[in-house]
Steps between C-alpha positions, in 0.01 A plus 500: 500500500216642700244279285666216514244229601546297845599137311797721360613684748570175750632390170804770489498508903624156489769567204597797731536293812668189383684650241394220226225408200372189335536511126149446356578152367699348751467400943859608487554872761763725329684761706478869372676776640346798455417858577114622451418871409091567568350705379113613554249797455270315769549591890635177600471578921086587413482179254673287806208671707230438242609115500595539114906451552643303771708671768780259511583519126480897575763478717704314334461748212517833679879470572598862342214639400519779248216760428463623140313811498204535315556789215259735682781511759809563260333743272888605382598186320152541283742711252775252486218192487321662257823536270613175548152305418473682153872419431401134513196539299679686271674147427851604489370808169731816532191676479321505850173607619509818714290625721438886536482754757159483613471095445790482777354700751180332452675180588570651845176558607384134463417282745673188309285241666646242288817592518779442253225229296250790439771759412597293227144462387461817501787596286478219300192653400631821436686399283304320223252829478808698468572657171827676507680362738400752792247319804297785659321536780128436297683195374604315850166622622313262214310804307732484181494806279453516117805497289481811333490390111345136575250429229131591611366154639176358482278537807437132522862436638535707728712439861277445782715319707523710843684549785432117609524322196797273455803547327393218228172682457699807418726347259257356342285813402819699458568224207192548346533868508808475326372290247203705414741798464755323278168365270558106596877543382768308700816475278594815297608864604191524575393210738462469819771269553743779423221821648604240841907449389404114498577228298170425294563119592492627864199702477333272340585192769377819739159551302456099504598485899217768591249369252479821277439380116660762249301725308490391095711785374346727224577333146765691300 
């Protein structure tokens, strides 16, 4: 809402004050009757000061305002977030992703900037590098640790993606990491696709998507 531009905002100011739209297509005003939830991450009072958002669509909007606030200030529901955010990526699987002692008090002691958006990054990242199901702290943090009997990879692959990289950056090295391990295999015991618990049809739509060719397996 708060970066809405100007044209638009006398646009939904008039809906708002005469309670009707013109269908694109037709001259013909229809009455609506409706109720209008905003929502914003912008200060809308300094954006009316700045001249960015006009003060007579603000109050129109700020009726019952409601403050949601930031995760910094609710550091308690981080645990109950955190759950719920990995049950979803979990895609309805019996087996879940769980975080451990150290990983949850870690999550306490961040600032959370981007709130709810960057907490799911974050363990959305966690939880392709994880290899057993467990997200610790290391892992949330971005510095993923060796699996323990991972085959010995070449040092051309390595992942230097750090703390700033983005997530598709990270998947994609990740990927290629994975391949290198499993010897260019996808399908098979093996693979990757099943190292990952992925369909190989899925992993390899994923490997197209983020422009990683697979390795030529060794012949039999």
């Amino acid at each position: 809402m708060g970066e809405l531009p100007l044209e638009l905002q006398a646009k939904l100011l008039r809906v708002l004050q005469e309670r009707s739209v013109t269908p694109l297509g037709s001259e013909i005003p229809r009455s609506v009757d409706l109720r209008l939830l905003a929502a914003s991450h912008v200060d809308l009072a300094g954006a009316v000061r700045d001249g960015r958002f006009r003060e007579d669509l603000f109050f129109r909007l700020h009726v019952i305002p409601l403050r949601l606030p930031p995760l910094r200030e609710r550091r308690e529901d981080l645990d109950l977030l955190a759950d719920a955010i990995l049950g979803e990526l979990a895609g309805g699987r019996a087996e879940r992703w769980r975080l451990d002692r150290e990983a949850r008090a870690w999550l306490s002691t961040e600032d959370w900037p981007g709130n709810i958006r960057q907490l799911r990054n974050v363990l959305e990242r966690a939880t392709i590098f994880s290899v057993d199901g467990w997200i610790s702290r290391s892992l949330l943090e971005g510095t993923p640790l060796p699996e323990p009997h991972a085959v010995p990879v070449r040092p051309a692959v390595p992942i230097v993606a750090g703390p700033g990289a983005t997530f598709r950056e990270w998947e994609r090295q990740f990927l290629t990491l994975v391949l290198e391990q499993c010897a260019g295999r996808i399908y098979g015991d093996k693979g990757a696709a099943a190292r990952l618990d992925l369909k190989p049809t899925t992993l390899q739509s994923r490997l197209k998507k983020l422009g990683v060719r697979p390795l030529k397996p060794p012949a039999a």
